[in-house]
N, C-alpha and C positions, 0 to 999 in steps of 0.2 A: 504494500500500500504506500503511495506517496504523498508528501507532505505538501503544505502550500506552501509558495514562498514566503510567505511571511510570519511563517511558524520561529519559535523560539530557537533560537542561536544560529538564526541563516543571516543575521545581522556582522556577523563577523569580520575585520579585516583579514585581506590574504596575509599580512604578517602574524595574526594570529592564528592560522590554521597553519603557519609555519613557523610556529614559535618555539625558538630549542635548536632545529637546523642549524649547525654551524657554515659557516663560509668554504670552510674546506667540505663538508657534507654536499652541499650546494653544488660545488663544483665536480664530486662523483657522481652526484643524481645528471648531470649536464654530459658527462663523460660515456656516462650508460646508456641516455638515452641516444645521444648522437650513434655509438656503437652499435644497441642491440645488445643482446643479451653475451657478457663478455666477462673473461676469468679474471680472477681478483690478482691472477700476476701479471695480466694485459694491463689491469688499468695501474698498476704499480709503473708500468712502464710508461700506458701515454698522459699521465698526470704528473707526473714528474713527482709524485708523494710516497711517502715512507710504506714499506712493508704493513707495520704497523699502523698508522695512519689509515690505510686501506682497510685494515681489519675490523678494526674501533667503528670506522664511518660505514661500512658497508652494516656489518651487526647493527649497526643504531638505528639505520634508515630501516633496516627488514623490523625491527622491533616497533618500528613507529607504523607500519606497514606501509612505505612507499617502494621499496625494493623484495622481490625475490631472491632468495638463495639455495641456490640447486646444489644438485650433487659434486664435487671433484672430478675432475676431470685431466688427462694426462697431457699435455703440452711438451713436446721435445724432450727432452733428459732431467728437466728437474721435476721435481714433488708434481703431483693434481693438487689443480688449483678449481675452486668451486666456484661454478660460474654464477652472475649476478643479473638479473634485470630488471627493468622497471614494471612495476605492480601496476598494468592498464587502471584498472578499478577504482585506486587510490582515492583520486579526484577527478574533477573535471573540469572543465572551463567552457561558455556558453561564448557565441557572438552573434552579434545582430550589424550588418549592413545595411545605411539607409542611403537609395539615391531619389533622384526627384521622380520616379516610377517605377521604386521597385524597392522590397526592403526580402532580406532574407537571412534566416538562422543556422548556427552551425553549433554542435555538441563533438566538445574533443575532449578525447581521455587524457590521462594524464603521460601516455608518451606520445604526444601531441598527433595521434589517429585520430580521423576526422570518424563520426560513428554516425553521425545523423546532419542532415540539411532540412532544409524545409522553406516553400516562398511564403511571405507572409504580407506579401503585397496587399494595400485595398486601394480603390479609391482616394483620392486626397491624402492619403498617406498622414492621417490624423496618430499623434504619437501615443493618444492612449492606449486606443488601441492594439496598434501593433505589439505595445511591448504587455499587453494580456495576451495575444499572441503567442508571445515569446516564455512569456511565464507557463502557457498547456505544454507548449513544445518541449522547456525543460526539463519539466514531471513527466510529461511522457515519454521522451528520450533516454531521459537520466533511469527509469524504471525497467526501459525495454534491453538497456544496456546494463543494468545490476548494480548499479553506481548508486550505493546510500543519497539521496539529496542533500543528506547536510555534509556533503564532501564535493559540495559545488566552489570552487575557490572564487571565482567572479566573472565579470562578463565584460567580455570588448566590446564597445558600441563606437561605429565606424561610420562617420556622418559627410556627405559631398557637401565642403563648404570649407570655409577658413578661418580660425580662431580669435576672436575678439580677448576674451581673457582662456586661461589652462583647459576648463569647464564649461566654457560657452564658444559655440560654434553660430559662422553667420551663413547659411544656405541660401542657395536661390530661391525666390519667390517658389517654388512649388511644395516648399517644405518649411512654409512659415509654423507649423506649428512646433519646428524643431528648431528656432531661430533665439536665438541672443536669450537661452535658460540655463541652468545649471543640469548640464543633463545627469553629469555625476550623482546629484541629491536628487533631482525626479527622479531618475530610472533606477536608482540603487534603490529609494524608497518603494518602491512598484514593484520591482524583482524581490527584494527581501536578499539583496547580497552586494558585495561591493563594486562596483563599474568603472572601468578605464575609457574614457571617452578621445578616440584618435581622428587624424581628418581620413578622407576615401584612400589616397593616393599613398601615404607612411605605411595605411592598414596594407593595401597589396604589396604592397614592398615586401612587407613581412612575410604573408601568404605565399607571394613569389619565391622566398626565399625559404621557406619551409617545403614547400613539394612540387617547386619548377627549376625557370632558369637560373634564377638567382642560388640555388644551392652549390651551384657552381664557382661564385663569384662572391670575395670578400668584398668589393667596390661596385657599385655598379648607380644607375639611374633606373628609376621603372616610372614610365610614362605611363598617366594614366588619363586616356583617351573617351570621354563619356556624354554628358549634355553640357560639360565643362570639359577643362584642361588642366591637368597639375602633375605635378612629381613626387616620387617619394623617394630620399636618399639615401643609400644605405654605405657606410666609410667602414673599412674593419672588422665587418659583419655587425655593425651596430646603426640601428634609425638614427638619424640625422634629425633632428627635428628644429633646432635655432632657439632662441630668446623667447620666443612667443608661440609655436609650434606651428609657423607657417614654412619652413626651409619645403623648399621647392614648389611654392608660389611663381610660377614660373613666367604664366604669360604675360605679365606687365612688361616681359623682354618682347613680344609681340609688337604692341602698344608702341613701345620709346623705339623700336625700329622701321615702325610705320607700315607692317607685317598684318595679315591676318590671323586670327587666332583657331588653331584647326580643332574642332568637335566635331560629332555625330547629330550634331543636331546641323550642323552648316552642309553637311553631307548629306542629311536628308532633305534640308532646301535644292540644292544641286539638282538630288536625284528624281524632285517634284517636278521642276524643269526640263526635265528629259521624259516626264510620263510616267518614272516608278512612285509611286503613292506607298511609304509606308504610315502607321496608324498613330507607333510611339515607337522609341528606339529599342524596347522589350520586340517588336513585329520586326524592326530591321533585323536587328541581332539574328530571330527566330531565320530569318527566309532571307537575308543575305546574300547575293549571288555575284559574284567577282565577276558576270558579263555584263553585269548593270549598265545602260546607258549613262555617262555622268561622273563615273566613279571617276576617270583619265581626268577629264578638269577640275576636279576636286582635288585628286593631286594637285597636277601641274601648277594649279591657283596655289597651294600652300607648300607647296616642295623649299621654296626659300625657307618658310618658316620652321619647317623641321630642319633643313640642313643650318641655321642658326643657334637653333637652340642646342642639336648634337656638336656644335663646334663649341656653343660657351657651357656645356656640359662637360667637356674637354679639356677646357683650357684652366678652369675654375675646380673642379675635382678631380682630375688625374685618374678619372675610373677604366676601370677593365672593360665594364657594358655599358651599352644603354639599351633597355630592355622596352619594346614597345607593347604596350596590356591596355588596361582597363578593360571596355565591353565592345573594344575592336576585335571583330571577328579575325581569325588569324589569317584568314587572306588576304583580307585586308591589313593585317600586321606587315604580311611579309612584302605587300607593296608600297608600303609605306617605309620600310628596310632598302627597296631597292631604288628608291626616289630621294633617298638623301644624300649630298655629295659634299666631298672635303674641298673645298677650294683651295687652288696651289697656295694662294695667298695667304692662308689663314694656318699655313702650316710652314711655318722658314724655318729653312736648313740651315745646320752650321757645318762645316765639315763633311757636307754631302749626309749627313743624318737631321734626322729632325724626332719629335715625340712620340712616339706610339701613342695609336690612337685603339681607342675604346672598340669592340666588336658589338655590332647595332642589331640584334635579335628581337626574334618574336616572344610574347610573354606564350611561358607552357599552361598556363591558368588565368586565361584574359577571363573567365567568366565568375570562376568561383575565390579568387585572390583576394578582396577585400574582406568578405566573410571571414573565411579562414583566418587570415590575417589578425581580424579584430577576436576571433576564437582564441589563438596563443598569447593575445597578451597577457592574460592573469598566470599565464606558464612564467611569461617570459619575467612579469615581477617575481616570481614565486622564484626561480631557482634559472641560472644561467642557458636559454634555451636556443 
């Protein structure tokens, strides 16, 4: 039987449902779970921690129940070493993605397996009730996966828009009801747990980088491409976020370069003008077709704009990618890849060398990246993820 969110002690911070965990604990739970299930003299090795150290933290976590500890096992010439993994069950972590026609929820375990989605779109996209939505979806997710509900850690909420203060986000007109609130205090009050509120474009970043391309890449760019335009940076393997949590606010480089700024909504003007009628960008996405009449000037019209922003993408973070996503269909990703160009100019040689530049790909998760995304962040406070 499952509980309601706002039953006693779902009020929790994630620091207190990890309370005890030490910093070197943190960092085996992060080592496991990137691994998989692995021996206790593997990760002596790739943690660079004590025999013992390893011993202590692995027994603590299994006694707290976030790790399992199997049998021994024989590894080359020395001793069996008993292998370790992370306890799915543990916890979990909830996300909600909102754009201006579409909101949808993700249920991830605690080694960050995605176990349930669900769209939770309405109309008007009014925010109570989506996140009563969000609240069946959890009790019923969290139920149908065996995950106790009060081992819910918190929930990412992943909003298209840009941050006025940490807690308030300013969206376009279609999502006035999610505009300039504390969504942290509404929606943690509503859920009955604690909420990490990120903008669209940080959240896929993260998503990207959890089960695409970005797993590939400690540096990279993830464009995200939707009824707006924005970035999410990712240095290090860590979100980039800035002062105020706008870092990759991008298209104001549009603007001051007196450039077009390219979206899916400017593409679907295009595409009305050539006689393809789609209904809302949820209908493009759905029936998409790379012979579209329209799609070629659509580039052509904004090709400077992407090869600008991929050069001061460049020149400004020294990244390995730049990842093309959001709710760009990937055909559309990958002509959008092959329409952006390095101008001689914008790359001087010394010595007959010049910079390496960034490899411009398609995102592996243009559809479901933001969700997911906003899903690992109560992982990502919780323990090195």
């Amino acid at each position: 039987m499952t509980t309601s969110a706002s039953s006693a002690g779902q009020a929790r911070t994630i620091d207190d449902v990890m309370a005890g965990v030490t910093g070197r604990e943190r960092q085996i739970l992060s080592a496991v779970r990137q691994a998989g299930p692995i021996s206790r003299s593997r990760l002596i090795r790739d943690t660079g921690l004590s025999g013992t150290a390893i011993f202590r933290g692995t027994e603590d976590l299994a006694a707290r129940g976030l790790i399992v500890i199997g049998d021994p096992v024989a590894e080359g010439r020395g001793q069996p070493s008993a292998i370790v993994q992370i306890r799915a069950e543990a916890m979990a972590s909830a996300g909600l993605s909102v754009m201006t026609d579409r909101a949808e929820a993700v249920l991830v375990d605690f080694t960050g397996r995605v176990r349930a989605m669900r769209d939770l779109s309405i109309p008007g996209m009014a925010r109570d009730a989506i996140l009563d939505g969000l609240v069946q979806f959890i009790d019923e997710e969290m139920a149908a996966a065996d995950i106790a509900r009060n081992r819910l850690l918190g929930v990412g909420l992943a909003v298209a828009g840009f941050f006025v203060e940490r807690t308030m986000v300013n969206p376009g007109s279609e999502l006035d009801d999610w505009a300039l609130v504390d969504l942290e205090r509404l929606a943690g009050a509503r859920l009955g747990a604690p909420v990490i509120v990120e903008n669209l474009a940080s959240a896929s970043a993260l998503g990207e980088r959890l089960l695409g391309a970005g797993a590939r890449y400690a540096n990279y760019a993830y464009i995200d491409i939707a009824a707006g335009f924005g970035a999410g940076i990712v240095i290090g393997g860590e979100l980039v976020r800035g002062g105020h949590g706008n870092a990759g606010e991008v298209t104001g480089l549009f603007k001051l370069a007196g450039l077009p700024t390219p979206n899916l909504a400017s593409l679907r003007t295009t595409l009305a003008e050539h006689g393809v009628q789609t209904g809302s960008i949820a209908d493009f996405v759905s029936r998409y077709d790379d012979r579209w009449p329209g799609i070629e000037q659509w580039l052509a019209e904004h090709a400077a704009s992407f090869s600008l922003l991929a050069a001061s993408l460049h020149y400004v973070l020294d990244c390995d990618a730049i990842i093309i996503g959001g709710r760009t269909p990937r055909g559309l990703a990958e002509r959008i890849v092959g329409a952006i160009r390095w101008p001689e100019a914008t790359r001087p040689a010394r010595r007959g060398r010049s910079t390496a530049l960034p490899v411009i790909i398609a995102a592996e998760l243009p559809a479901e990246a933001a969700t997911i995304g906003a899903g690992v962040l109560p992982l990502r406070r919780s323990y090195v993820f």
